[in-house]
GUPA-278133 format. One record per residue (C-alpha): x, y, z; residue in three letters. Coordinates in steps of 0.02 Angstrom, whole numbers, plus 50000, padded with zeros to 5 digits. Example, Ala and Ser with C-alpha at 12.3 -4.5 7.8 and 13.67 -1.06 7.14 Angstrom:
2
506154977550390Ala;506844994750357Ser;
//
This chain:
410
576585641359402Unk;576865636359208Unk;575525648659170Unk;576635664359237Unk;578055658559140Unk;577165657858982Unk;576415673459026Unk;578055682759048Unk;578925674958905Unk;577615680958789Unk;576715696058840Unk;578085709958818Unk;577155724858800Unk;575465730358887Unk;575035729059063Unk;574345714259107Unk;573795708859298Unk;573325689959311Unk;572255684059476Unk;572435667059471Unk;570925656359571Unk;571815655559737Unk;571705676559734Unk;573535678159698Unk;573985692559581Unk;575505694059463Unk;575915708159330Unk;576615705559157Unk;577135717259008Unk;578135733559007Unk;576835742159111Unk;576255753258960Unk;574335758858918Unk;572775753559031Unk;572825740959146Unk;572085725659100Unk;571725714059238Unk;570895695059234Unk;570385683359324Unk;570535665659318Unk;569305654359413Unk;569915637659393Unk;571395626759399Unk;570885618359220Unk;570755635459128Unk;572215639859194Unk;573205625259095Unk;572035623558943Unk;572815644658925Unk;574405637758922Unk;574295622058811Unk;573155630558671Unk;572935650458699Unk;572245650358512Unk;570515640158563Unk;570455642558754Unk;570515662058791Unk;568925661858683Unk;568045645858785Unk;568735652958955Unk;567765668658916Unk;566105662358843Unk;565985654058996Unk;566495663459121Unk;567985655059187Unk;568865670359131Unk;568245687059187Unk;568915704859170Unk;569135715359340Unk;569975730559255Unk;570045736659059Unk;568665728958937Unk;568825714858824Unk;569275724958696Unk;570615733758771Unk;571255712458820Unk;571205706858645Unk;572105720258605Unk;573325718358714Unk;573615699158663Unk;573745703958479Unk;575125717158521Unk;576045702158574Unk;575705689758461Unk;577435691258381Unk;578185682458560Unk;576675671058553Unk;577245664258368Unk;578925661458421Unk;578555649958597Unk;579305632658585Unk;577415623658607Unk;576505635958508Unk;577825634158371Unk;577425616458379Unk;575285615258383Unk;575565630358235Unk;576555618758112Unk;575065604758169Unk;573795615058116Unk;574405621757940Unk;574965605057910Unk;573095600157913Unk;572165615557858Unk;571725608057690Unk;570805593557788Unk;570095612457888Unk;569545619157748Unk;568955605357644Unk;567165613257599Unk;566395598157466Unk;564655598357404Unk;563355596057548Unk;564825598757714Unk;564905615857627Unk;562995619057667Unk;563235612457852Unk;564865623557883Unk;563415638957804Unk;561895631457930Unk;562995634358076Unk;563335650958058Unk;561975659157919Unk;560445648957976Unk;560195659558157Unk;559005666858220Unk;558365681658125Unk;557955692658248Unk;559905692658299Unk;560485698158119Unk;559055710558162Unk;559905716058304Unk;561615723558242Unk;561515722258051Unk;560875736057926Unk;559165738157874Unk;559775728457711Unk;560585713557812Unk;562305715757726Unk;563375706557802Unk;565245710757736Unk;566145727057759Unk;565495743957688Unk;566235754457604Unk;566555772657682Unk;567065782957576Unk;566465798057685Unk;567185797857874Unk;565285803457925Unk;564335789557838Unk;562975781857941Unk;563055762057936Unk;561525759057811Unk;562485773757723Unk;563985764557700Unk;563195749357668Unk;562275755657503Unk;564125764857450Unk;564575747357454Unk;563425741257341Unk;563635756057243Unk;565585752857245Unk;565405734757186Unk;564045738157040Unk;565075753356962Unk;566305740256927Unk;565245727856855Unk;564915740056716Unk;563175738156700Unk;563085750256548Unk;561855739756428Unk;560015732456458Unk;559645714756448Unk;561175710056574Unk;561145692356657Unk;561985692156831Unk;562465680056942Unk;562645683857135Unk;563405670157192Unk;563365668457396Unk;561825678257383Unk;561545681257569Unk;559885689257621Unk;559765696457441Unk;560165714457458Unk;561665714957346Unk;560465704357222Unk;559095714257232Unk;559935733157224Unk;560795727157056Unk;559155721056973Unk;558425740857027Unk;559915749156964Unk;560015742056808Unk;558675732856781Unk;559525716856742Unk;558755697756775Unk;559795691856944Unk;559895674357000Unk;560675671557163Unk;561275656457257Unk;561435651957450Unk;561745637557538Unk;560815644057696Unk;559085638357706Unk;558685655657810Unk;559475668157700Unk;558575659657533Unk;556815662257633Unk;557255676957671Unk;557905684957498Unk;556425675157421Unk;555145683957525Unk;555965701257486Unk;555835700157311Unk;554045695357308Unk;553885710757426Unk;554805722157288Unk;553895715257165Unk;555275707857077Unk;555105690257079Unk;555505686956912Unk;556815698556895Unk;557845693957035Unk;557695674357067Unk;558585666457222Unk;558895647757233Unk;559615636557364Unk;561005628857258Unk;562725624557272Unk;563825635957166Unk;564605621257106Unk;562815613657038Unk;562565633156936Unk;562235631456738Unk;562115644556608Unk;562945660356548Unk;562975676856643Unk;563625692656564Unk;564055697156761Unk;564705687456911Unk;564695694557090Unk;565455684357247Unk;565255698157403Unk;565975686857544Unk;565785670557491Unk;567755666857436Unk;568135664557646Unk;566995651657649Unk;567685641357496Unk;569365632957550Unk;571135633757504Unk;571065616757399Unk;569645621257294Unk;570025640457242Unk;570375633457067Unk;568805624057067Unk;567985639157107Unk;568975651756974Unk;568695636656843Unk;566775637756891Unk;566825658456865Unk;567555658456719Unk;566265641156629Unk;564705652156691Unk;565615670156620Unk;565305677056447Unk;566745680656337Unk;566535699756369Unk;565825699256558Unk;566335703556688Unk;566525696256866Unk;566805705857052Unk;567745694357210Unk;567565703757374Unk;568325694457509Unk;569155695057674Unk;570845693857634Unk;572675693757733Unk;574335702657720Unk;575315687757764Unk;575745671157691Unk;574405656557684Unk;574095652757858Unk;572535646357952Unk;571015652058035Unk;571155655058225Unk;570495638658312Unk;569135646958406Unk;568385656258245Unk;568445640158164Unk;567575631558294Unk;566265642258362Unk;566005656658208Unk;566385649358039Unk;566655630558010Unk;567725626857855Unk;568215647957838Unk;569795655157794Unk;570385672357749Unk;571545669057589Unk;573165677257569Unk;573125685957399Unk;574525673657326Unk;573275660057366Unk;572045669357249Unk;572835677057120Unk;573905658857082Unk;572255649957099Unk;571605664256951Unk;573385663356856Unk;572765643556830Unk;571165646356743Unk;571785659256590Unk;570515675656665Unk;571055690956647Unk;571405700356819Unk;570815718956783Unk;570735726856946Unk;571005724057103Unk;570655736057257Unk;571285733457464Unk;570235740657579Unk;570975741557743Unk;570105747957883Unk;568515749157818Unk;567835734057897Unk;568705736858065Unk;567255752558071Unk;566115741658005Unk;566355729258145Unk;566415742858267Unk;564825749658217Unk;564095732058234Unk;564805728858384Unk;564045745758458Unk;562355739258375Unk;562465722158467Unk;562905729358648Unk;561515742658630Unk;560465726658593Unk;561265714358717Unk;559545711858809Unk;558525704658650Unk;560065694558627Unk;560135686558793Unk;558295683558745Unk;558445672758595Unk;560035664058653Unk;560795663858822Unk;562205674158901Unk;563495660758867Unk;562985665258664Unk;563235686058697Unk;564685686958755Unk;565235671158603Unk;564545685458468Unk;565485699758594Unk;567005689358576Unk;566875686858383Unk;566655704358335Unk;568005712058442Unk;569055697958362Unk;568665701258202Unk;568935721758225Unk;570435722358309Unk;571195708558175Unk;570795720858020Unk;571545736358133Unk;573155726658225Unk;573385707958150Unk;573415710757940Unk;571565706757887Unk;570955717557749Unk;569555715157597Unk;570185714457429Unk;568885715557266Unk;569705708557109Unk;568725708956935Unk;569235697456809Unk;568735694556636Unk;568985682956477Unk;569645697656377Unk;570795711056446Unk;569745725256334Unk;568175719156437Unk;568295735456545Unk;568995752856514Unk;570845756756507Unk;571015767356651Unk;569905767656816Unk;568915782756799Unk;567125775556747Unk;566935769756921Unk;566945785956990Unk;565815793856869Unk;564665779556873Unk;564585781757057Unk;564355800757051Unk;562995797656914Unk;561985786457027Unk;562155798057169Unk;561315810257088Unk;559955802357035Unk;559735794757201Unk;559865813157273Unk;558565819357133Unk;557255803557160Unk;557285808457359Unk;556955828257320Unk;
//
């Protein structure tokens, strides 16, 4: 059938059985590492595989028209992205490629008010399912572990810690401006730290409740204020901007909208922290199935996307710092979470939805360990004197906090 010789044309290395749905059984791959073995249970599946692998491996799975009787999913996905090099370079794939990057601008084309739907279909969930595999502090973006041993909530706050030590908060009166705000966390922790007046902005309707609700909790209400507001619609001065995650949701064709919109709302000495997902390659485009089940309108820029988009608007890049497989254990440490929690999941959605989110978050870890993901933070300023001349003042800053933290807990 077509499907073998696709199959043997582009899966070189591994050791992959195929059942097909009349029970017969063929082997592809060099015959290295665990045997991976799936089933197919239908004749459509069979050809939507071979005429978009991208988008269909994902449906097939979700529901259940493509089943695993040997290996997990994780050790299939893996597999597939060992291969993906003699996936690239077959004739049709070629072909619905070039399609899609010639129309990835009409992909990614996040205006005001499609920007908040693309953030509804993913941010506005359930609670209870963020609940289920994220921290204590809902952050949703990679930590930061700079100990092997860290705990997730551990990691978590090294992010934050991480992110605000470059922000420099080292006066009092400081206006920030968290801008993707999520649930509030990152928000809230900077107004504690430092004591500065935060206003963040969401588009999702769940995570402004949400942040809202904590700060009243914390008492901090008019400290740290949380709005549901385009970025775009944002007025003012801020002596610091923070993005944590926020730059994958914004589009290849508006990155200089977005830099141009940093640097109106920065002060002539602040200072402003990007974290994003990021990739090692060229500008490319978001897998088909991400895009259509996980995150509407996303994208993972290459850095020459960003740093050209930056180049345009006259800021100041000051730092800029890869982290590599820091998410991947971030993902896998959600991913444990989730499958510990499967049951409550199955609860608030269906099965179809589980093994969707199982799907996404082996994806997503095994693209920043095998396929050239990675998080990059760049700070940028109006003024190249805006931070100190070498990098040291994030470390102390860091090591300063930790001890009070460590002192406060005694």
């Amino acid at each position: 059938m077509m499907l073998s010789r696709f199959l043997r044309a582009v899966i070189k290395n591994g050791n992959l059985c195929l059942i097909d749905n009349k029970g017969l059984s063929q082997s592809f791959g060099d015959g290295s590492g665990v045997q991976v073995t799936i089933r197919i249970h239908d004749r459509i599946t069979q050809w939507r595989l071979l005429f978009n692998p991208q988008l269909s491996v994902g449906e097939a799975y979700m529901k259940g028209t493509l089943t695993l009787d040997n290996g997990t999913l994780y050790d299939f996905l893996s597999l597939v992205t060992n291969n993906l090099k003699y996936l690239e370079n077959y004739p049709l794939y070629k072909i619905t490629g070039r399609l899609s990057r010639l129309f990835r601008r009409i992909q990614q084309h996040n205006p005001i008010g499609k920007a908040q739907k693309n953030v509804a279909h993913h941010y506005d969930l359930s609670d209870d399912l963020y609940d289920l595999f994220l921290d204590e502090d809902r952050q949703y973006s990679c930590a930061y572990f700079d100990k092997d041993t860290l705990s997730l909530e551990e990691a978590q706050v090294s992010k934050k810690r991480h992110i605000a030590a470059k922000l420099l908060l080292n006066r009092h009166g400081l206006k920030i401006l968290d801008i993707g705000s999520g649930w509030g966390g990152m928000g809230l922790y900077l107004a504690q730290i430092s004591g500065a007046d935060v206003t963040g902005v969401t588009l999702s309707k769940e995570q402004h409740k949400v942040s809202v609700e904590r700060a009243n909790n914390a008492k901090l209400s008019s400290q740290a204020v949380f709005q549901l507001k385009d970025y775009r619609q944002q007025t003012g001065i801020f002596d610091r901007i923070v993005s944590v995650g926020m730059l994958e949701h914004v589009g290849a064709g508006h990155y200089k909208e977005y830099f141009n919109k940093v640097k109106e709302l920065l002060a002539d000495d602040g200072i402003a922290l990007i974290h994003s997902i990021g990739r090692i390659d060229p500008p490319g485009t978001t897998n088909s199935w991400l895009r259509k089940y996980i995150f509407p309108g996303g994208y993972a820029p290459a850095m020459s996307e960003v740093i050209s988009a930056i180049e345009k608007t006259g800021l100041w890049i000051t730092d800029i710092e890869i982290l590599r497989l820091h998410y991947a254990e971030t993902l896998y440490k959600w991913r444990e979470r989730f499958q510990s929690k499967r049951k409550e999941a199955q609860i608030l959605y269906d099965e179809e939805f589980c093994r969707m989110w199982e799907f996404y978050l082996i994806a997503a870890e095994i693209g920043f360990r095998q396929n050239g993901q990675m998080v990059f933070q760049i700070q940028v300023s109006k003024k190249q004197d805006a931070v100190p001349l070498t990098r040291e003042y994030i470390a102390e800053w860091e090591k300063s906090v930790i001890a009070e933290e460590s002192q406060a807990a005694q």
